[in-house]
C-alpha positions, 0 to 999 in steps of 0.5 A: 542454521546454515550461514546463509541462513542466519545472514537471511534472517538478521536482515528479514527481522530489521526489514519487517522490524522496520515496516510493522513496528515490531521489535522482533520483526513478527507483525503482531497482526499474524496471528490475525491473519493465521487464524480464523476458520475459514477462507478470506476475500481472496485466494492465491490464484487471484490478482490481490494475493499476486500483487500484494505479496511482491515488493512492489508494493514498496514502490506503490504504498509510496506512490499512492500517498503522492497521489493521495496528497493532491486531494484538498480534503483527504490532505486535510484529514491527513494534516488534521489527525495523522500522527505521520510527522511525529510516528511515521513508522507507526503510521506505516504499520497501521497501514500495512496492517489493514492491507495485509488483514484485508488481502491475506486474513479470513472473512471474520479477520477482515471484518474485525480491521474494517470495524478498526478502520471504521472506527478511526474515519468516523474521528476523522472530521474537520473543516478547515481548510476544507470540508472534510469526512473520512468516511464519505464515499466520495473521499473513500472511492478517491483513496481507494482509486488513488491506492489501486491504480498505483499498486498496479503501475508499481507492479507493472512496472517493476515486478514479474509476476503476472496478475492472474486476470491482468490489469482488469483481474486485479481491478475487480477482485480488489473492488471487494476490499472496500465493500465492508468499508462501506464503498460500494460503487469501486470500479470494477475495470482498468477502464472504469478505474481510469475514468475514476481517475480522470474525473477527480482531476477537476478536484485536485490542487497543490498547497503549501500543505501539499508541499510540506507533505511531499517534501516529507514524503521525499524524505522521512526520518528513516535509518540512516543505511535505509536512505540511500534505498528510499530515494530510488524507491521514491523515484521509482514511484515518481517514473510511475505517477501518471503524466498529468499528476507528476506535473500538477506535484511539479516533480521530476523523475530520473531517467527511466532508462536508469530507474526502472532497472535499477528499482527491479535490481534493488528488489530482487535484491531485498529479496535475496537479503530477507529471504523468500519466506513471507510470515504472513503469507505462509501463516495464510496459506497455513490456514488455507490448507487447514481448511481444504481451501488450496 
């Protein structure tokens, strides 16, 4: 292994260290993923595979929960049962692990991490101080709005890749990802998606929970060198926030002059740091192959 190599791989582990949990920095869902006999929701050429697979996602994951945060009742379910404060990181993984099964693993592998999630929204009921029900459909359609719209301004914004299909593409591939969660009404086009949007505005509103929790979204307890990284990355997700919800979380951003460019350096530069494999990705395309898919 060349010099440049082992410098790509000490940095590649601790990265996917940090974000799956694992201590050899192998997610423990790749074989998951790898395996399986046939093809899954998506496919390389598609929007979901395009926007998924870039570090815009860094941005986007952050960005989602701040949005997510404005819903009284989905805040509830979070405060109530999320174990964030005490395993963050843990939280984290599981969320990577239901977005990278659900984008990148076959039919039987998405099936097998609805069921998981199914099984932990059925927990996930409560009514204080609110009513709330993570599997009602109405809740579900708010996250899953709430989660692409900002997966795609992140990508828009910071990424170059283009999303086969554009905006409109990415919107209605990834309205499958939801139908064996039990969502069967996800917009289908950027304009239905901002429709979605703008009418749960009406619903939205800031708490001192809401407060606590974007004050923990500000800072987690991460690594120390990981910081300084996170704070542009939280700001890169605040420039990104539409108009109407920056205002409502009373956030501020940098100035998007400084920050967008900045937020683009810093993940091209992850990049160059980890190196262009992807375990996941490849343990995918490994599959495809096999079966004569791609």
């Amino acid at each position: 292994m060349s010099k440049n190599n082992r410098f790509q791989e000490f940095f590649s582990v601790r990265f996917r260290r940090l974000l799956s949990g694992a201590p050899n920095g192998t997610p423990p869902w790749l074989e998951i993923i790898a395996g399986g006999e046939t093809g899954g929701l998506f496919l390389p050429t598609e929007g979901p595979w395009v926007v998924h697979r870039d570090f815009g996602t860094l941005v986007g994951g952050i960005r989602a929960l701040l949005v997510q945060a404005l819903h009284p009742a989905t805040l509830a379910g979070v405060r109530n049962h999320s174990r964030y404060e005490k395993d963050p990181l843990g939280r984290l993984a599981g969320t990577i692990r239901w977005l990278t099964v659900t984008t990148f693993g076959s039919h039987a592998a998405v099936a097998g991490e609805a069921s998981r999630v199914n099984r932990l929204h059925t927990r996930v009921v409560g009514d204080k101080p609110v009513p709330y029900r993570a599997a009602d459909p109405h809740l579900l359609l708010w996250v899953h709005a709430a989660f692409t719209d900002s997966f795609l301004s992140a990508h828009q914004l910071y990424c170059v890749a283009p999303i086969p299909g554009g905006a409109d593409g990415y919107v209605t591939t990834w309205s499958r990802s939801v139908e064996p969660l039990g969502l069967e009404n996800a917009p289908k086009t950027l304009g239905e998606l901002d429709e979605v949007m703008y009418a749960f505005f009406a619903e939205l509103a800031v708490t001192e929970d809401t407060d606590s929790v974007v004050r923990f979204i500000r800072k987690p307890p991460l690594p120390v060198l990981v910081r300084p990284a996170y704070s542009l990355l939280f700001q890169a997700a605040v420039v990104s926030l539409r108009p109407e919800h920056r205002k409502l979380l009373g956030l501020t951003s940098w100035p998007r002059w400084i920050v967008i460019p900045t937020t683009r350096f810093l993940l091209k530069a992850i990049r160059v740091l980890i190196g262009p494999e992807s375990p996941i990705e490849d343990g995918a395309l490994v599959r495809l192959r096999r079966l004569g898919l791609i």
